[in-house]
C-alpha positions as CSV (number, residue, x, y, z in Angstrom):
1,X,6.0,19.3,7.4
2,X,7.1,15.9,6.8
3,X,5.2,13.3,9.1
4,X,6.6,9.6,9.4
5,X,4.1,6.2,9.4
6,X,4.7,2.8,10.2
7,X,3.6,0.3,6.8
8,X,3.0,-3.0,7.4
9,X,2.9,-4.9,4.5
10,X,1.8,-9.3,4.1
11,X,2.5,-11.2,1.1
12,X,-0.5,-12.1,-0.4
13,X,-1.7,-14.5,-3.3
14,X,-2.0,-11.2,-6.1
15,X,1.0,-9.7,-4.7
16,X,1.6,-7.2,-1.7
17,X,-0.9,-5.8,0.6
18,X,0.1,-2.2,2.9
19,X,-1.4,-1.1,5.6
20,X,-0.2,2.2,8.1
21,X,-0.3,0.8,11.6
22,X,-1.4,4.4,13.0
23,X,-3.7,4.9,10.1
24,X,-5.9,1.5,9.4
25,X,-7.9,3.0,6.6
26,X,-5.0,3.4,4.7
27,X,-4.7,0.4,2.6
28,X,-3.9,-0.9,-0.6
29,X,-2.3,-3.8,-2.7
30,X,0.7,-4.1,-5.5
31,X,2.0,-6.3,-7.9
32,X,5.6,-6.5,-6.6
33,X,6.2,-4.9,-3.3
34,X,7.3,-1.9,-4.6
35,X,4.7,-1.1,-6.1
36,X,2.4,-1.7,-3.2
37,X,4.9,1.0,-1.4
38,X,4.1,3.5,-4.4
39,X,0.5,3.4,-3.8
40,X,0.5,3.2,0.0
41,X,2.6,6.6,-0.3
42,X,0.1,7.5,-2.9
43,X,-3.1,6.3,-0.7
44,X,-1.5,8.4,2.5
45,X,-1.2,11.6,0.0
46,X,-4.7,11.4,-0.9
47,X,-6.1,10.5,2.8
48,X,-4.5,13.7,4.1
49,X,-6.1,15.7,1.7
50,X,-9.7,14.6,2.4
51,X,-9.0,14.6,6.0
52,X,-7.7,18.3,5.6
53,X,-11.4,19.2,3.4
54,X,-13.4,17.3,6.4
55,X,-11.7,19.1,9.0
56,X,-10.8,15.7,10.5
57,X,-7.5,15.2,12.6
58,X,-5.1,13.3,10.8
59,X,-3.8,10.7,12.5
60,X,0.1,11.4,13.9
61,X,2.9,8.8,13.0
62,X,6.1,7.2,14.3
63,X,4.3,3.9,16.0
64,X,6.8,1.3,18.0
65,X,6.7,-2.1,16.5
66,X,8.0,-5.5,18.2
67,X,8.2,-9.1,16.9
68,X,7.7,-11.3,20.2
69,X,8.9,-14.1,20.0
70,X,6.2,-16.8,21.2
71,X,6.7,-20.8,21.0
72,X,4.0,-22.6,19.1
């Protein structure tokens, strides 16, 4: 079964930082932001798998995301 998240992912001083918006916990930095994608696919692999040997529920995907725009 092939589940779908929602990465956010902010430029920060080292690089990338990801994040899945329906998984906080999930969360991990690159180089180049490519790399940050590779391990936050990486990050998600290995969550799922310790969820699965806890018995937890693992979170389920597809969040709605929205840029408002809001004068400052």
């Amino acid at each position: 079964m092939i589940s779908t998240y929602t990465a956010k992912y902010t430029k920060i001083n080292t690089g990338y930082m990801g994040q899945l918006v329906e998984w906080p916990e999930v969360i991990t930095e690159g180089k180049t932001l490519e790399e940050c994608r590779e391990m936050l696919q990486d990050a998600v692999r290995e969550m799922i798998i310790t969820y699965r040997q806890q018995n937890k529920e693992i979170p389920t995907g597809r969040a709605l995301l929205e840029q408002i725009p809001v004068e400052v």
